[in-house]
GUDRENPA-987124 format. One record per atom (N, C-alpha, C): x, y, z; residue in three letters. Coordinates in steps of 0.05 Angstrom, whole numbers, plus 5000, padded with zeros to 4 digits. Layout:
<pts>
XYZAla ...
</pts>
This chain:
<pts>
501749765000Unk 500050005000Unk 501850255000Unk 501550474993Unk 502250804981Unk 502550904999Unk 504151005019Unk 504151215043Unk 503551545031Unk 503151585004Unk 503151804983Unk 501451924983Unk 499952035003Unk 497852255006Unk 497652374979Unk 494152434980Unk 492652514944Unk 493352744954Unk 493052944927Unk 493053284929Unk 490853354943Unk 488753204948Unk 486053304973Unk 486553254996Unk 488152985003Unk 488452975038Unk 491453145042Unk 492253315012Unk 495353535025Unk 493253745030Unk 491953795005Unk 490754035020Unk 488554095046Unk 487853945052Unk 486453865077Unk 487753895099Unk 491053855094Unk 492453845128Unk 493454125130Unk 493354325097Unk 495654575090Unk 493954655095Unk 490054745092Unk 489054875093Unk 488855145125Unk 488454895148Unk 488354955175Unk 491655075175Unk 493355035172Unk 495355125184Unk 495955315173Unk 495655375143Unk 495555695128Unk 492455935150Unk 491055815144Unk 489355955163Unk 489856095192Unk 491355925206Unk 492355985226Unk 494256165232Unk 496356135205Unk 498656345202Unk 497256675184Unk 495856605173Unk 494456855161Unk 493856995178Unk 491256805198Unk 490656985222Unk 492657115245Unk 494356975254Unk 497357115268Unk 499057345251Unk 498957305225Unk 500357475217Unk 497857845214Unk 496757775210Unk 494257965202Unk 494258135229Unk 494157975254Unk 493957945277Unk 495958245289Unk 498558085285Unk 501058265285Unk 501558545266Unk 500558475241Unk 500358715233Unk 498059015245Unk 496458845241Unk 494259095260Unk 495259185295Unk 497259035305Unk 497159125329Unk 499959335322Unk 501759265306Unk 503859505286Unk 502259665286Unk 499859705267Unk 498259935257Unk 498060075287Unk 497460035302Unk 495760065331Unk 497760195353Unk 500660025352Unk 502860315355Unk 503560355343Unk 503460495321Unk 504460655303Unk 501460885313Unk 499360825313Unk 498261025312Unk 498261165339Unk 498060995371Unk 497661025396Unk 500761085405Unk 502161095399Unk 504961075411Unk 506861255398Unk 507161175372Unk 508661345356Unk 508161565345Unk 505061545345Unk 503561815320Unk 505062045302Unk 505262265314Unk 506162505302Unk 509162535311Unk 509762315329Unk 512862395328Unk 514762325305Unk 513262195292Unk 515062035271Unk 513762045243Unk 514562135215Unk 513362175197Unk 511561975184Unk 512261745190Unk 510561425195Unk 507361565197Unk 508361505221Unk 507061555244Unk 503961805233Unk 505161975223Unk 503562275223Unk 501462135187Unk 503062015177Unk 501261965149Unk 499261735158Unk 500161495178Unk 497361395184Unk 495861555195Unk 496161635217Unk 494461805230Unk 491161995217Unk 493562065186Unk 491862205177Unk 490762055149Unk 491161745144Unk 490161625122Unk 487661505129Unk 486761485105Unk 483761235115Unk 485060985113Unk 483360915146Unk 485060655154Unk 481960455154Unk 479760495133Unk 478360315129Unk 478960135121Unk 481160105096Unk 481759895086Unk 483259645098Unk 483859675126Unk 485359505147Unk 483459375154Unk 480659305144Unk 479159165161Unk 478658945141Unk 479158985112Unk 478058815093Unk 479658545100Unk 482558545107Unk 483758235112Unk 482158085131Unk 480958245149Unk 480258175182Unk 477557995170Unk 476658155155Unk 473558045153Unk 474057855130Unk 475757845114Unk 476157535100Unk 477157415117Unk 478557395124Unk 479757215139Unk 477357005158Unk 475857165177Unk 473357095187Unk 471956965171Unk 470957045147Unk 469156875125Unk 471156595118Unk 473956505113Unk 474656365112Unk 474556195133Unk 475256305152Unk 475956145189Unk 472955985188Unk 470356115185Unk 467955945183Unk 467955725175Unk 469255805145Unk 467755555124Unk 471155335125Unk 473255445136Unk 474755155134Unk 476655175153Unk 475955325184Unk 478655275209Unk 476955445223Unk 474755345238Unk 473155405254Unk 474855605284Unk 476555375293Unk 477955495322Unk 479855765308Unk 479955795284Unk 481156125278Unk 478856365283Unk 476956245286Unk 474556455298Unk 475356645311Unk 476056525334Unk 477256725359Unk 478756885347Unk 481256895336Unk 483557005341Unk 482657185317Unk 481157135299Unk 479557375274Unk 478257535285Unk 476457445310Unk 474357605325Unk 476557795340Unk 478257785343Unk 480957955356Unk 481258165347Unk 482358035330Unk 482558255298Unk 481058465292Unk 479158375290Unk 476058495285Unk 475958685315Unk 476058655329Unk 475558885350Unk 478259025352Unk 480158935344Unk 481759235354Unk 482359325322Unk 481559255305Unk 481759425277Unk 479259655285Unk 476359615289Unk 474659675291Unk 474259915306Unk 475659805331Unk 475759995369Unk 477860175356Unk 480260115370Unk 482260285373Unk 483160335340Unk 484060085322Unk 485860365298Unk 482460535279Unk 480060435277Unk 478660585264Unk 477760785280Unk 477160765308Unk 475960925325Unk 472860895336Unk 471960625328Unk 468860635340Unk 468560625366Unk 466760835373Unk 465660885389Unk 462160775396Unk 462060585422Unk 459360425419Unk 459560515455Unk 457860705463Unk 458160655494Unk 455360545503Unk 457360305509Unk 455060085515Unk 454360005546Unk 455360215560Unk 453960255589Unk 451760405599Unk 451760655579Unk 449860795572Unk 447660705554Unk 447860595545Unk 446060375518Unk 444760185538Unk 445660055565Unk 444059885573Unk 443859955601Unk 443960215607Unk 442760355629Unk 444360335650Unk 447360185657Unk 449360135678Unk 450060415679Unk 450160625666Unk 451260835679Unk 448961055665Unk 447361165676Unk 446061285681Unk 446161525659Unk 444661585637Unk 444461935634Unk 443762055657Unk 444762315666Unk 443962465686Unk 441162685676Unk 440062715691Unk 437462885692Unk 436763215697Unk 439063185717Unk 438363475726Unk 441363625714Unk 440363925725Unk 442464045716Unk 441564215688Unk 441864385674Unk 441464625662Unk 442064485625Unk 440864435614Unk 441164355589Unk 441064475558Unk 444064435545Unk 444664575523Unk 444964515502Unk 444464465481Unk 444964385452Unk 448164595433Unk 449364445433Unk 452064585408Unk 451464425392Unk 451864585376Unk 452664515334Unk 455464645334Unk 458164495316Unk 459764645312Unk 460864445279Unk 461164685263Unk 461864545237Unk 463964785216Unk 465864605199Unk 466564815187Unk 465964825163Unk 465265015152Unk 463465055136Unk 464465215108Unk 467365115111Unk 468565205085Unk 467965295063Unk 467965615079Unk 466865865055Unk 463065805045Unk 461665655059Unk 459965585057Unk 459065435031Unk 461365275022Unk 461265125002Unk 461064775007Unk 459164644989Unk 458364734964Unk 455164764963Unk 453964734989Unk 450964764983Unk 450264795016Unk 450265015034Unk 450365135057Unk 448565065057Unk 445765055045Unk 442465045059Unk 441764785064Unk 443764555051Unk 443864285066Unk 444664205099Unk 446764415100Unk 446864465128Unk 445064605142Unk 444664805129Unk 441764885156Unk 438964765154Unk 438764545132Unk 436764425141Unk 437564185171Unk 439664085173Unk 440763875188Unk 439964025217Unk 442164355221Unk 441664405245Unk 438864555251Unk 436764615229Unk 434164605239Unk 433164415251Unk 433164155240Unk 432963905257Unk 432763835288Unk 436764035290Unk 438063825311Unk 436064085337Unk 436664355327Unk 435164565346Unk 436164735364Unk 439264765362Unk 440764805380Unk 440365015389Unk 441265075422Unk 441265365429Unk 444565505420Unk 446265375413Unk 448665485405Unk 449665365379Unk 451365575359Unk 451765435339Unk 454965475331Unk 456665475324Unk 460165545321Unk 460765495303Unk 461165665281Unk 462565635256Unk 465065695254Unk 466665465226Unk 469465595227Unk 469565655200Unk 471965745188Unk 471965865157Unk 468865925145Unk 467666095160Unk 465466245150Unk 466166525150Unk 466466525117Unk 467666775111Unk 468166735081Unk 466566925065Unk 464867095073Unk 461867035073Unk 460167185103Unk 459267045123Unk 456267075094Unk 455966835097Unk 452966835077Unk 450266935088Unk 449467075069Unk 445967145078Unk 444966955093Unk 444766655077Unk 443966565089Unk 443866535129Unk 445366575133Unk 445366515162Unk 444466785179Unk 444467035168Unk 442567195182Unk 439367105169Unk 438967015152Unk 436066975150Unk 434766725166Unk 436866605166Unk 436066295190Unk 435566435217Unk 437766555225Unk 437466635249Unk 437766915253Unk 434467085246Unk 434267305247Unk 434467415276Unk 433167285299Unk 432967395334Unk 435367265342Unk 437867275336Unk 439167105359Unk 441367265356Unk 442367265376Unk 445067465386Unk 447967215370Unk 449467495352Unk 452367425343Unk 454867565352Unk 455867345342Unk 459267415347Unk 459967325319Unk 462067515296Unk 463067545280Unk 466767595281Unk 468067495287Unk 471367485278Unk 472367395263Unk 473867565245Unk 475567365224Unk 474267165216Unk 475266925209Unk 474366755203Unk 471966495215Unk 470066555244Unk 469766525266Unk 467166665268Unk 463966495265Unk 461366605272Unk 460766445291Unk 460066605315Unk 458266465347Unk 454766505336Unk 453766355334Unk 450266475344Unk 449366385363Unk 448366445388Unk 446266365405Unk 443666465408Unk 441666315425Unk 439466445438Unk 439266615451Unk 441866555469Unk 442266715482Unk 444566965486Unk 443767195513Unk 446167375506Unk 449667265503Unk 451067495486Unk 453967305492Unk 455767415485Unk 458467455480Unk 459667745484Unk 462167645473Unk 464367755453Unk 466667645441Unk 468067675474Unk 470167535493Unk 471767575504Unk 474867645491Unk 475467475468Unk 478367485465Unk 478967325430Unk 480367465419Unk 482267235400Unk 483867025408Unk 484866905392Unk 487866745399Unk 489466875377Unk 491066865377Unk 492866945359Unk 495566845352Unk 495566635343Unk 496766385341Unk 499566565316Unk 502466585333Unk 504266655326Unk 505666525311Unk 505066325309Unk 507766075297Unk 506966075266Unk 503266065256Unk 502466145231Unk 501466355228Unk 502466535243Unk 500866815241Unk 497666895234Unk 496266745242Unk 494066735235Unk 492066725267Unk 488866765264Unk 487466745292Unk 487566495291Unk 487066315302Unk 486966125307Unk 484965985330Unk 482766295334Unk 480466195349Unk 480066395368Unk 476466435369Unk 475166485386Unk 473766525411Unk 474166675435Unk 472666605456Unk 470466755472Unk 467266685476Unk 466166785481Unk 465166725505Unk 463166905521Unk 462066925544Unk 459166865529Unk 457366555543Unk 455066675541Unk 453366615560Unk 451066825566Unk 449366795584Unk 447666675585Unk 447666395598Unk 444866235595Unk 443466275620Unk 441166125614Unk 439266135633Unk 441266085663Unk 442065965666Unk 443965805684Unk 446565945696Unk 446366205678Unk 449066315689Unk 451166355670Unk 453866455664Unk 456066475639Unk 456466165648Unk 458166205618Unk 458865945605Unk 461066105586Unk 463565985578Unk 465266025562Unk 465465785542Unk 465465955513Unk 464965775487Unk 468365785471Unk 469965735467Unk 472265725451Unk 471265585424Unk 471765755400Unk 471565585374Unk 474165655363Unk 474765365356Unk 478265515343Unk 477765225327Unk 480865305305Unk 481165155282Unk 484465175285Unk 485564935290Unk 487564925286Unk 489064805261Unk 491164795250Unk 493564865222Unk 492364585221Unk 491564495186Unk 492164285176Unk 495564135178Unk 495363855178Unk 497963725169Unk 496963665144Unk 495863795124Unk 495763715097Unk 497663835083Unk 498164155095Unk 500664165082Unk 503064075078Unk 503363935095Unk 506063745094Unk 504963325079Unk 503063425080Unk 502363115069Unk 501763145043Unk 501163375026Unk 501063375000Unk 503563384982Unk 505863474995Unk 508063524977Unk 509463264994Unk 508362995004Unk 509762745007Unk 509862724982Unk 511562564968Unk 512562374949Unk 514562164950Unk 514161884932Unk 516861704937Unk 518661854933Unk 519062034914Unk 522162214910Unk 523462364941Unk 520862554943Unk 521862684982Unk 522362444994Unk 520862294995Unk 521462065016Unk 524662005018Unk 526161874992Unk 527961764981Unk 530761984989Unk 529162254989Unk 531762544984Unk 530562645015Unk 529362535030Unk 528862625057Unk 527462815067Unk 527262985039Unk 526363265053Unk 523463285060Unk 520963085043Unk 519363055048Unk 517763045076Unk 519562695085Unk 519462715116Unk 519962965131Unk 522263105128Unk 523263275152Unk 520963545149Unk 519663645115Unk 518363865129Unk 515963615146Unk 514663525135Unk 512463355156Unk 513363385174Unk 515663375190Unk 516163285224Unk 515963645234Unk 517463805213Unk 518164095220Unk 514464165227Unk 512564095199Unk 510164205211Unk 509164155239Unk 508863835241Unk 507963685263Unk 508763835287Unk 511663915286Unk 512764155318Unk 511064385323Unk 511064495289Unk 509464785287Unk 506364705310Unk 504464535291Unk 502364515296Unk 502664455322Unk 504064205333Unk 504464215374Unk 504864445383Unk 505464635374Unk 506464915385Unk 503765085389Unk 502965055366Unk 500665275373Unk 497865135372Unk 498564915371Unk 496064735395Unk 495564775429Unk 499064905439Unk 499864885469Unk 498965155473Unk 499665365446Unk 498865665442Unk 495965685450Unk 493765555439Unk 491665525444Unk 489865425465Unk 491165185476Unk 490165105499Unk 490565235520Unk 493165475520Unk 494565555545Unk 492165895539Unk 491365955520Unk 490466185513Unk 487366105524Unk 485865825529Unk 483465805538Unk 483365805558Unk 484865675569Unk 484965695597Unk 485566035613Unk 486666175604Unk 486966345618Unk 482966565612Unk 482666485584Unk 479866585577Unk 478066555599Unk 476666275602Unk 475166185623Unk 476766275642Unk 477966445662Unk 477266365692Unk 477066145704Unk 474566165718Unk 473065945726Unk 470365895724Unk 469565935697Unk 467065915690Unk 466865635665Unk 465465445674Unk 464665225655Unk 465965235629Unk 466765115617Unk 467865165584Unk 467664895567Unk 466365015545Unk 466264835522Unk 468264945498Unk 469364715484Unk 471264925466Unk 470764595438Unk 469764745412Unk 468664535390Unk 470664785374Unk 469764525348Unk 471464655324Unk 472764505313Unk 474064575288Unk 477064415281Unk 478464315285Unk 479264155301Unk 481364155310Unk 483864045288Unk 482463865270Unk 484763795251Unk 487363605265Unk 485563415275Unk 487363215290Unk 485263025300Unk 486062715298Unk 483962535315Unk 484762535340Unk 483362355353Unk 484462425385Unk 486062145401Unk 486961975368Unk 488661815372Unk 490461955371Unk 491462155371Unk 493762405352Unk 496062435382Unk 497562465384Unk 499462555398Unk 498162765404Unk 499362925388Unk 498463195390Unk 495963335402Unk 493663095390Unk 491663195408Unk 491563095440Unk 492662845454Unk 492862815476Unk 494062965494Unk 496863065482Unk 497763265501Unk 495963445506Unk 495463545494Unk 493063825494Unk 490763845503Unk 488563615489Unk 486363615498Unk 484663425514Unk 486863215522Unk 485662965533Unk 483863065557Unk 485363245575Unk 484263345595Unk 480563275592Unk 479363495574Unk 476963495569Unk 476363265568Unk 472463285569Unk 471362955559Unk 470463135536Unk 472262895511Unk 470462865491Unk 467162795489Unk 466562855474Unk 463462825476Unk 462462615462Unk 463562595433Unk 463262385420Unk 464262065430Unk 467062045438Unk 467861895453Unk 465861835478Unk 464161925491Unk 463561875517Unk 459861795502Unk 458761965481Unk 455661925475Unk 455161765445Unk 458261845433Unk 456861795412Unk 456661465397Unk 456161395378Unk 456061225369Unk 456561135337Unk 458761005328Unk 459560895307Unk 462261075305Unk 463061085273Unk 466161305275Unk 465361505280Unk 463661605266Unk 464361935267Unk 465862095248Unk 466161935223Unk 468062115217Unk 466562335208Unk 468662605203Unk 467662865196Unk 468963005177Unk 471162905164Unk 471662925140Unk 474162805129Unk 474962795103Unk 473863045086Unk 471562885068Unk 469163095063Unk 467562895047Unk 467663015013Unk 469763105012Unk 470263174979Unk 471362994969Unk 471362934936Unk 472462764933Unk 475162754922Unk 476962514919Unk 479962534918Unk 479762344892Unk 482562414890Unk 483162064856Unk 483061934874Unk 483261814895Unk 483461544910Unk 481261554930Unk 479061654931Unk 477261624947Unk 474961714943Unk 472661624939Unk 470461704942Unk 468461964943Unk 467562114934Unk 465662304953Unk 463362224968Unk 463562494991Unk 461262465017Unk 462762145038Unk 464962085029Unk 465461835048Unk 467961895069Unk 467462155092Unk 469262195100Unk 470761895118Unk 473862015122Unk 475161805142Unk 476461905165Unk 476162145168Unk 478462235191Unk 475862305217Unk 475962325242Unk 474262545264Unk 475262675269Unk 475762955255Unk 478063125268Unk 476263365276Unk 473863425283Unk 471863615293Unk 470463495314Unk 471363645333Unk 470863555358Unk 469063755369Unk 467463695399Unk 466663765418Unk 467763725442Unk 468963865464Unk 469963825488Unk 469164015503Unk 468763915528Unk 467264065552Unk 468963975581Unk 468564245604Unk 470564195617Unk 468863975647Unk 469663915669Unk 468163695682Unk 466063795701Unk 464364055685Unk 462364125706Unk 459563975681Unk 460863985661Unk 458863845638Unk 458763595639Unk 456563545637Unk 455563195628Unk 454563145595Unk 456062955595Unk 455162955557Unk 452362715552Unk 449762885544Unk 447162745545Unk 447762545513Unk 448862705497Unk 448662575470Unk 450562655452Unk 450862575436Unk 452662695408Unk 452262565381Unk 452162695362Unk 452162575338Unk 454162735312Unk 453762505291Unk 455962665273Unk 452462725241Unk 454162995240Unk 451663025211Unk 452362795187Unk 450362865169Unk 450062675141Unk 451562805125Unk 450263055113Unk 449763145092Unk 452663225080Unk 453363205059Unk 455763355051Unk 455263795033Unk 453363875051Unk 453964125056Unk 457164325051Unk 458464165065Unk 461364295068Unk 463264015063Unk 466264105063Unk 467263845068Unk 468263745092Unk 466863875107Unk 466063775140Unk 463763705146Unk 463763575164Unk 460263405175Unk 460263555196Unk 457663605207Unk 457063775224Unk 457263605250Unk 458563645280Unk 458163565299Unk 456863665323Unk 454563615330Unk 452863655359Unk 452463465379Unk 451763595403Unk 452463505421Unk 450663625448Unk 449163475462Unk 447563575488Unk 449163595510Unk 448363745519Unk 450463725545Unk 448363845572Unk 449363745598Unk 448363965621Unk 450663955640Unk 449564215646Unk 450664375666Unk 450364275696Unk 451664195708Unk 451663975738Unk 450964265754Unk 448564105772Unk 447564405793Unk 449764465812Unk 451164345820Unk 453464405835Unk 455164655820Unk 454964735791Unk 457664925778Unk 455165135763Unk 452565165781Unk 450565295769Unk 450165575788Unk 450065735777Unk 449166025796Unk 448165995809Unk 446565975842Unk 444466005855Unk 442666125846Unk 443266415841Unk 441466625833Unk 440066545812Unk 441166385789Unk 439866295772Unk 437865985769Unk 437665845789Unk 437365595796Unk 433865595790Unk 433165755793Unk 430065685779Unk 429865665749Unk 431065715733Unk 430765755703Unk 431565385697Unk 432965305712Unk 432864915707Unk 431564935708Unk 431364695684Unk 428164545690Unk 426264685658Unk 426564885652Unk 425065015644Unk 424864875613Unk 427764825605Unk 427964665581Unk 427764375574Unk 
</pts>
């Protein structure tokens, strides 16, 4: 008799053990992706182009792989389902808060309650009244624009009764009263670099910061294999990445002295995810809003389209909401529409009675 195994009982014993190695290797790669993005980020020119690439396409191995593990190496299940959550969680960024979803931690009730919208609204292109249909919807008592300029009709006719703030590049609207406090004036690109206002709610002041901090696109458009190869490419990328840490610290150090000690929310551009280096030094402090309410990515842009990507399919979250720890975040969502090539981000919030005026403490409740 033949000890000569057929080409069906070879591939029968190769199949499981290729499976296995696919899944480990896949495995290892995504947890690379994962410091490179959590560890290394913006310190390293690596580092700063994932950060800022669409990292959807990291999921397609994960989820073949899974469809294979089914139909011919069942016990690779697990180690795909691995895969699958930290491609998903940490390098895409989903956000599912599922303590709040099944009532272990509580929305809170009381306390003075606020609606922000903050979006940028680039030059109000390419069809602005898609966006004000969204934030008619959402209803907000506050709204924060960035690159609105020059400032369209449209938005005094939306909001004919409501008190503004107009700077540079930088529109506040609320319901309520509210008062420019200060610029930033961000030295490193000579440019403002954000807004800060006082406003009076029912509840007492509140300080609003809207700022837009420096793209890294400028240093990621003039990448090429050639810069790569002649270096210089990398080094401006690293030279920007300093710039922008600089007057990210410019900014954060400029809000803080704004607020005092009065409550603060600060939305906008930020032009960084909050896997970012850059953004942790700076803004971790805050609770994100989306991180803490919201649900799925989030991304917020860009939703224009590129030779290598799509339109309306943004991949980055780099428009944030942050609030300082007298706020509780009730909700958050990311807009639809491609209005701008930003998605609009809102966000409920209240005001904890403990960081609320006395004098003002009957007007709770009222909303």
């Amino acid at each position: 008799m033949s000890s000569t195994s057929s080409p069906t009982e070879a591939r029968t014993r190769l199949t499981p053990r290729l499976m296995v190695v696919l899944s480990w290797i896949n495995l290892l790669a995504l947890a690379v992706v994962a410091w490179l993005l959590f560890v290394v980020s913006e310190s390293w020119w690596v580092g700063t182009v994932l950060t800022y690439a669409p990292l959807t396409p990291f999921v397609a191995p994960t989820l073949g792989l899974l469809v294979a593990s089914f139909f011919w190496h069942r016990p690779s299940l697990f180690l795909n389902s691995v895969s699958l959550t930290l491609v998903a969680g940490p390098v895409m960024g989903l956000s599912f808060p599922i303590l709040r979803l099944t009532g272990i931690v509580p929305v809170r009730a009381d306390g003075y309650q606020l609606k922000l919208v903050s979006c940028n609204v680039q030059a109000f292109r390419p069809d602005f009244s898609m966006l004000l249909h969204e934030i008619a919807v959402i209803d907000p008592d506050v709204i924060a624009l960035q690159e609105a300029f020059p400032l369209s009709p449209l938005v005094t006719t939306a909001f004919p009764e409501w008190y503004t703030v107009q700077q540079d590049r930088y529109w506040v609207g609320s319901r309520y009263p509210l008062r420019l406090i200060t610029t930033c004036q961000a030295a490193i690109f000579n440019r403002i670099a954000g807004v800060a206002v006082e406003i009076q709610t029912p509840a007492g002041s509140v300080i609003l910061g809207n700022i837009h901090q420096m793209t890294p696109r400028r240093g990621l458009v003039k990448l090429s294999l050639r810069s790569v190869f002649e270096d210089d490419g990398p080094r401006r990328l690293e030279k920007l990445g300093r710039q922008r840490a600089e007057e990210s610290l410019a900014i954060r150090t400029w809000m803080e002295s704004a607020r005092g000690n009065r409550p603060l929310l600060i939305c906008g551009d930020f032009n960084t995810p909050v896997s970012s280096q850059l953004f942790r030094s700076h803004w971790s402090e805050f609770q994100s809003a989306f991180d803490i309410a919201g649900i799925g990515f989030g991304y917020t842009a860009p939703c224009q389209p590129s030779q290598y990507w799509p339109e309306n399919l943004p991949w980055a979250r780099i428009d944030h909401i942050l609030c300082s720890a007298e706020w509780s975040v009730q909700s958050c969502q990311v807009g639809h529409s491609a209005g701008s090539d930003h998605r609009l981000i809102a966000a409920t919030l209240r005001l904890s009675e403990s960081a609320v005026d006395p004098a003002t403490t009957s007007a709770i409740g009222a909303r």
